[in-house]
C-alpha positions as CSV (number, residue, x, y, z in Angstrom):
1,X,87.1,203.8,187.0
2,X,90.4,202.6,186.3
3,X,91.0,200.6,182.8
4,X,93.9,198.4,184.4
5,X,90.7,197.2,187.0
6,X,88.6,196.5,184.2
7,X,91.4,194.6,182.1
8,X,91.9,192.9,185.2
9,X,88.2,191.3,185.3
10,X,88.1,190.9,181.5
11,X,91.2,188.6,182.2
12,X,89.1,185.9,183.9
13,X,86.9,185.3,181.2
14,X,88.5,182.2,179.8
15,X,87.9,180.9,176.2
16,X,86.6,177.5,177.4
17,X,87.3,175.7,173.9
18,X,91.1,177.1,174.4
19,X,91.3,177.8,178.1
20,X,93.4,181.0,177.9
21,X,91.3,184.4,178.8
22,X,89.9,186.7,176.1
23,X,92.6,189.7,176.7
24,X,95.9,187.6,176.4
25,X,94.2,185.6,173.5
26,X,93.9,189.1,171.8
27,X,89.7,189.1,171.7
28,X,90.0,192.4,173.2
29,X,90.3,195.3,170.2
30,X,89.3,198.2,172.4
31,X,88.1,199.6,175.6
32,X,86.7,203.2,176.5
33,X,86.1,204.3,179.7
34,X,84.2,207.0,180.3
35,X,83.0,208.3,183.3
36,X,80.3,205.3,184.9
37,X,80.2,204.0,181.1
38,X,82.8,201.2,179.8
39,X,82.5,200.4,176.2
40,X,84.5,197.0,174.8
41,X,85.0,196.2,171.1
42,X,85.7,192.2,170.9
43,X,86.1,189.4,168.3
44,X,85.7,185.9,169.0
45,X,88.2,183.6,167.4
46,X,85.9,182.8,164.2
47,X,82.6,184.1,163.6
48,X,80.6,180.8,164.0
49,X,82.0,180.0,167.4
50,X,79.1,178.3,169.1
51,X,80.4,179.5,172.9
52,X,80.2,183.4,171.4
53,X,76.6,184.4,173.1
54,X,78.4,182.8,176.6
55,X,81.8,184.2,176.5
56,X,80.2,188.1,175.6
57,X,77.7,187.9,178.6
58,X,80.2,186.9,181.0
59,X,82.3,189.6,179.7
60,X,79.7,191.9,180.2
61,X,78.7,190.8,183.3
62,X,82.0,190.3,184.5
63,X,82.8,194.3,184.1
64,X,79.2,194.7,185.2
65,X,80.4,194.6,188.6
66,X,82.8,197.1,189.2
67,X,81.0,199.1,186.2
68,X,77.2,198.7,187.6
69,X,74.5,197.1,185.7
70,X,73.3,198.7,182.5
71,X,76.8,200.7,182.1
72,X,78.9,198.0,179.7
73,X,78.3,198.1,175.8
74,X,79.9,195.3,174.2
75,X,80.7,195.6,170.5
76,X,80.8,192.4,168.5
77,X,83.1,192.8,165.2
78,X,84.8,190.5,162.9
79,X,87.1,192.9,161.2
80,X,89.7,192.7,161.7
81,X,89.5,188.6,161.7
82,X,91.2,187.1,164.5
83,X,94.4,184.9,164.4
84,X,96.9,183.3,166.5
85,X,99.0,186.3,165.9
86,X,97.3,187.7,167.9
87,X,97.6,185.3,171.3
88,X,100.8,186.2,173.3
89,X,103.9,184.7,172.6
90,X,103.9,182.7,176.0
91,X,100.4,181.7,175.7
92,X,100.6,181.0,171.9
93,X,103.7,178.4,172.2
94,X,101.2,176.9,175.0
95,X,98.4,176.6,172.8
96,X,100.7,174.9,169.7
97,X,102.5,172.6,172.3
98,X,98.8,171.5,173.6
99,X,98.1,170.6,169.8
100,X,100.2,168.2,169.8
């Protein structure tokens, strides 16, 4: 299973309080592929974020279905905290401009 597949599904899970995905907002802190078994370690952008539960099961069920059912482990962490450092620079000057 290829990782630039699965980064490609992760990509249209979509922050819906932001509305830019999970990988270019810089959610995504590590994926291991290995053989039928993907493993993700993700953040949300703060720890209380009341659309967490939704945006990790549609992650997981997202990569569910290239990965099969049963064969994606998501890991929830909040260290290191998230910022907007961590957006891409295109997508970051989006979300400032859309502030204002």
């Amino acid at each position: 299973m290829e990782k630039r597949k699965i980064v490609d599904i992760m990509r249209e899970v979509i922050d819906p309080e932001i509305g830019i995905d999970v990988v270019t907002l810089g959610l995504i802190y590590d994926l291991k592929v290995e053989n039928e078994k993907v493993e993700i370690t993700m953040t949300l952008t703060f720890p209380g974020c009341p659309l967490g539960t939704m945006i990790v099961n549609e992650l997981r069920q997202n990569v569910e279905e290239i990965a099969g059912e049963g064969n994606v482990k998501v890991n929830l962490v909040f260290e290191p905290a998230w910022d907007q450092t961590m957006i891409s620079e295109e997508n970051y000057l989006k979300l400032i401009n859309d502030e204002k």
